[in-house]
N, C-alpha and C positions, 0 to 999 in steps of 0.2 A: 504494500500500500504506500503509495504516493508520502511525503509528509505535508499536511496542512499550510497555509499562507503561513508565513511569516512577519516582522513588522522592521523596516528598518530605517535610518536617518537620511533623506535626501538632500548632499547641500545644494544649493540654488549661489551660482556666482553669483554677484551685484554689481555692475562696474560702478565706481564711482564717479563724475564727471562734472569738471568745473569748467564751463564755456569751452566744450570741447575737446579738453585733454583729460585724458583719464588720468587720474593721480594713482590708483590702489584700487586693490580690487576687496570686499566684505564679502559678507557671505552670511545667507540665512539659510534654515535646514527644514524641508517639511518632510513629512512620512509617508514614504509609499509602498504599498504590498509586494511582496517578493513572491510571487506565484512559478511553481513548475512553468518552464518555459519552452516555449512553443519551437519548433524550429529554427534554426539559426537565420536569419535574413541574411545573406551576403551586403545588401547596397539599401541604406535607409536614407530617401531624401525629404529635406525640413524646407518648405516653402515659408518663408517670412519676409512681412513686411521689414524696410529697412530703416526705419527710427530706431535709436539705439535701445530704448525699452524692448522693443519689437526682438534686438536681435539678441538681448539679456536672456532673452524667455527664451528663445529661438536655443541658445546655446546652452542652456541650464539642461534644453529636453534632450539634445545631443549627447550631451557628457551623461544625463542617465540612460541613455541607452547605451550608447558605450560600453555603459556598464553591464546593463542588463546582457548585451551579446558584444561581447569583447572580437568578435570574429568580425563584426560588420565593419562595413565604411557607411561612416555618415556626414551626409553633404548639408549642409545649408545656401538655399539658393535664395538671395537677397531679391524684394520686388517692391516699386513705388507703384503704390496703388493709388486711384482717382482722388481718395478722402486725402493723403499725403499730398499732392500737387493742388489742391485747389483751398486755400487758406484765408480770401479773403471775402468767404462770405461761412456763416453758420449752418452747418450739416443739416440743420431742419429746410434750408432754403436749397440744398444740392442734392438731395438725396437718399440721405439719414446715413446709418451706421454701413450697409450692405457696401457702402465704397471702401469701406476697409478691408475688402475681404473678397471681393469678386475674381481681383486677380489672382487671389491664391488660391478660388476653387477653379477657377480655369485651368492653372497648373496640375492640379488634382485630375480634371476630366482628361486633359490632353496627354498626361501620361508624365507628365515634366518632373511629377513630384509624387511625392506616395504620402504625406503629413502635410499638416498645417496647424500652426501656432498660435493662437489670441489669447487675445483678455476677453472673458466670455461678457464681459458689459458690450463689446463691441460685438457682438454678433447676433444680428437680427432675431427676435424671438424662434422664428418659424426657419429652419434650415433650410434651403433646397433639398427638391426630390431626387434621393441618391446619396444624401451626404448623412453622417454622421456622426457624433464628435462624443470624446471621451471627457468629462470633469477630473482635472488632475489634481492630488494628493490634498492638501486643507489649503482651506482658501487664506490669503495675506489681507493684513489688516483691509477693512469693510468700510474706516469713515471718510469723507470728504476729512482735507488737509486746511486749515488755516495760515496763508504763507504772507507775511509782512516784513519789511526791514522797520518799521515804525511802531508797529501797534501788537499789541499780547493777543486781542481775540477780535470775535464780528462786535462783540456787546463793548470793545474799548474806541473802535472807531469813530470819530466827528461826525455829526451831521452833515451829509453830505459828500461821506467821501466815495472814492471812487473804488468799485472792486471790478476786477475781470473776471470774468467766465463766458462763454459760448452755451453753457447747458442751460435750456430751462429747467428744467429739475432744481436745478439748484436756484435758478433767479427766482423762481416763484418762491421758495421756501424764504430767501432772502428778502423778498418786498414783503413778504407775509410777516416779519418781524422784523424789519428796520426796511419799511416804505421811504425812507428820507435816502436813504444811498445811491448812487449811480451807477447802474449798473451797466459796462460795454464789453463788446464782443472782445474774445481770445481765443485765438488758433495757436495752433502751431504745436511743436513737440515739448517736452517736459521742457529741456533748458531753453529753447525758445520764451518760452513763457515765464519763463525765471528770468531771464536776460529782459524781458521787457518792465518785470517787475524792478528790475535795479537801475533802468533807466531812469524810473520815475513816472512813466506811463501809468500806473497804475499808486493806489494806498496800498490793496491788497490783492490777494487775487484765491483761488478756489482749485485744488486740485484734489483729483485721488491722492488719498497716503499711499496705496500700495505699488501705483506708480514712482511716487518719490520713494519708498525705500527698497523698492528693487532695484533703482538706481544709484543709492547712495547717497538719498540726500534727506536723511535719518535728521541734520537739524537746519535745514528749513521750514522742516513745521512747527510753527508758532502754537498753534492748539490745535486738537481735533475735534471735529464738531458732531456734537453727541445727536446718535440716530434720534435720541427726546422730541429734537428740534428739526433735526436734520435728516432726514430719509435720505441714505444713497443709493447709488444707481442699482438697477437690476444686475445681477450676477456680477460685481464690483469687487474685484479683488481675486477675481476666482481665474484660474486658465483652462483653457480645451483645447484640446486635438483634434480636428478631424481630417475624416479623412472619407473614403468614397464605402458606400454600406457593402456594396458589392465586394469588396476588398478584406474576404474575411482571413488571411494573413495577417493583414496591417490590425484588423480588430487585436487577434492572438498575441500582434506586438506589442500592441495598447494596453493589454488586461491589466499586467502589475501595476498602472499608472493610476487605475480608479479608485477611488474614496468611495464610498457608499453612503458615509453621511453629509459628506459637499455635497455628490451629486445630487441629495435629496431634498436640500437646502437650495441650492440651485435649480432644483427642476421647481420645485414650491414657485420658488421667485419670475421663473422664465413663464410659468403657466399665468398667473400672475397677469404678468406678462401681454401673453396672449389674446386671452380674454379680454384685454383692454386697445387690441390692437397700436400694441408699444413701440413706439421707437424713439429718436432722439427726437418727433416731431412733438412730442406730448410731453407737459411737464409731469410726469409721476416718476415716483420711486415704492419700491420697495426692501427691506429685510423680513430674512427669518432666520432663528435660532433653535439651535437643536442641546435641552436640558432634559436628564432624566428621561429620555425615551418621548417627551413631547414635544412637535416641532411648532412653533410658533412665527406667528405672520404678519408682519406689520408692514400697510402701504396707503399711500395716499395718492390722489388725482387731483390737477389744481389749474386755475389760469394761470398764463405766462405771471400775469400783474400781484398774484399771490393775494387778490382781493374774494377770492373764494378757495375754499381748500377743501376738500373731503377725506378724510382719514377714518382708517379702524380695523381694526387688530385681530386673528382668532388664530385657535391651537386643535393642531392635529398629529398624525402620526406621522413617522417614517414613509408606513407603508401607503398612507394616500395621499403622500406630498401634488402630488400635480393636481388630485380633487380638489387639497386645499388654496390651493392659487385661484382657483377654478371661483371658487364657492366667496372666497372673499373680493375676489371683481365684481364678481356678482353683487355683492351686499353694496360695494360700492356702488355701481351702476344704478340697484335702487333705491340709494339714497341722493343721486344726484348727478353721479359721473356720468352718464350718457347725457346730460342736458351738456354737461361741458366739453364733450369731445365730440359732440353737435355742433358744439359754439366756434371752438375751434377750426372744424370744417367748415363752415360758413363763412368764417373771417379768411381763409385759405391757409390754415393751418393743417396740414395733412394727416391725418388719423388714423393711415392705413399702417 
């Protein structure tokens, strides 16, 4: 008889990166299953986008397979996808999240690549038909980042000051509790956005934490902004593989990669999700946490302007994590959320 899964320490490089040059490299560790393994793969290739986040993650999955089949060669094939070239207007006005990622299942269908790498925030609710994606090992810190060179948190800022982000998700939770601040658009990659904050362009600005410390930039967070107040993004923090369903090899290479209670936490979130017809065009968020065997679910639906918000919370299992995504859009919807992502559609905010 076989011996059972095992449980071991995965470290995750971090490059560090100041305007450019990498100083040092950190390192954080998540856990992933060590299953009987499948075949050897001779040639495993990594399609990823080419932000250096992008390629952090990209190289973290290399070096654990590496591991996992010491015998393979693994390739990382670098791609500037649509959402990367096109910076000066907000992803709700271009085409949402699916630009991040179009070119890397391209590469997938045409044979160019056998993986593909994200942040599962960026990956459109609904996969295309044919693809499939694995949730890897426990997810990295979940909250929005508070990044200033002036100010301690949102609640120390002036009236009137100026914060950047691009997400509504975020602006709406923002005007919902400090209406007086100015909020303008931000593109670009992590130091991009850091670089524009030290210009002076901005008071403060809004990023994922687990973007900043995958990269290394552990003390540009000035606070982290508690989900209390702040709902983050859908599947935020979390990464996935996919890869083409048809391709049950590449599945077999994947298996020791899966978490069972991310994926279940993630899939809660992504259903969610769904049901609300999610993308970067709609201000919602949601979290769930999983304590004692109960997964619980907290998400809200809001105008850009943060002058309506609907919120509210339920707990369910492991086992019918996607019901409860399902069941809690629901509630919201009929408490009001369909009248808002109605509203949205009308004004030409895309809902799909």
């Amino acid at each position: 008889m076989r011996p059972g899964p095992t449980r071991r320490r995965a470290v995750f490089p971090v490059a560090t990166i100041r305007y450019g040059v990498r100083d040092k490299i950190s390192y954080a560790t998540y856990p992933l299953a060590v299953s009987p393994m499948p075949s050897t793969p001779k040639l495993i290739r990594i399609a990823s986008r080419e932000s250096r986040l992008a390629m952090v993650q990209s190289e973290w999955t290399a070096a654990e397979l590496r591991t996992l089949y010491p015998e393979a060669q693994v390739e990382i094939i670098g791609m500037t996808t649509q959402g990367d070239q096109i910076l000066d207007k907000p992803l709700a006005q271009i085409g949402g999240k699916g630009l991040f990622i179009k070119e890397l299942e391209t590469a997938l269908e045409e044979g160019r690549a056998d993986i593909a790498v994200h942040s599962m925030k960026d990956v459109p609710m609904t996969l295309p038909p044919g693809f499939s994606a694995v949730i890897v090992g426990e997810r990295e810190d979940v909250h929005d980042a508070f990044v200033s060179n002036q100010f301690d948190s949102i609640d120390s800022l002036p009236q009137g000051a100026t914060v950047g982000t691009s997400s509504l998700r975020r602006e709406s939770q923002l005007r919902n509790r400090r209406p007086d601040l100015k909020i303008e658009a931000l593109r670009g990659n992590v130091n991009t956005r850091l670089a524009k904050l030290d210009a002076g362009n901005f008071d403060a600005i809004i990023l994922a934490a687990a973007g900043l410390k995958r990269l290394g930039f552990h003390d540009r967070i000035r606070a982290s902004l508690s989900p209390v107040h702040y709902l983050p993004a859908i599947a935020q923090g979390a990464l996935g593989i996919e890869y083409q369903t048809a391709r049950g090899d590449v599945a077999a290479w994947l298996a020791p990669f899966a978490n069972a209670n991310t994926t279940a936490i993630i899939n809660a979130e992504r259903a969610f999700g769904r049901a609300l017809t999610a993308s970067c065009d709609v201000p919602l968020g949601a979290h769930a946490t999983l304590k004692n065997g109960a997964l619980s679910l907290d998400g809200f639906v809001a105008m850009p302007d943060g002058s309506r918000m609907i919120r509210r919370a339920m707990t369910g299992t492991v086992a019918n994590a996607e019901s409860l995504g399902t069941t809690l859009a629901q509630a919201l919807i009929a408490e009001g959320a369909g009248e808002i992502l109605a509203s949205l559609s009308r004004h030409g905010v895309d809902a799909s």
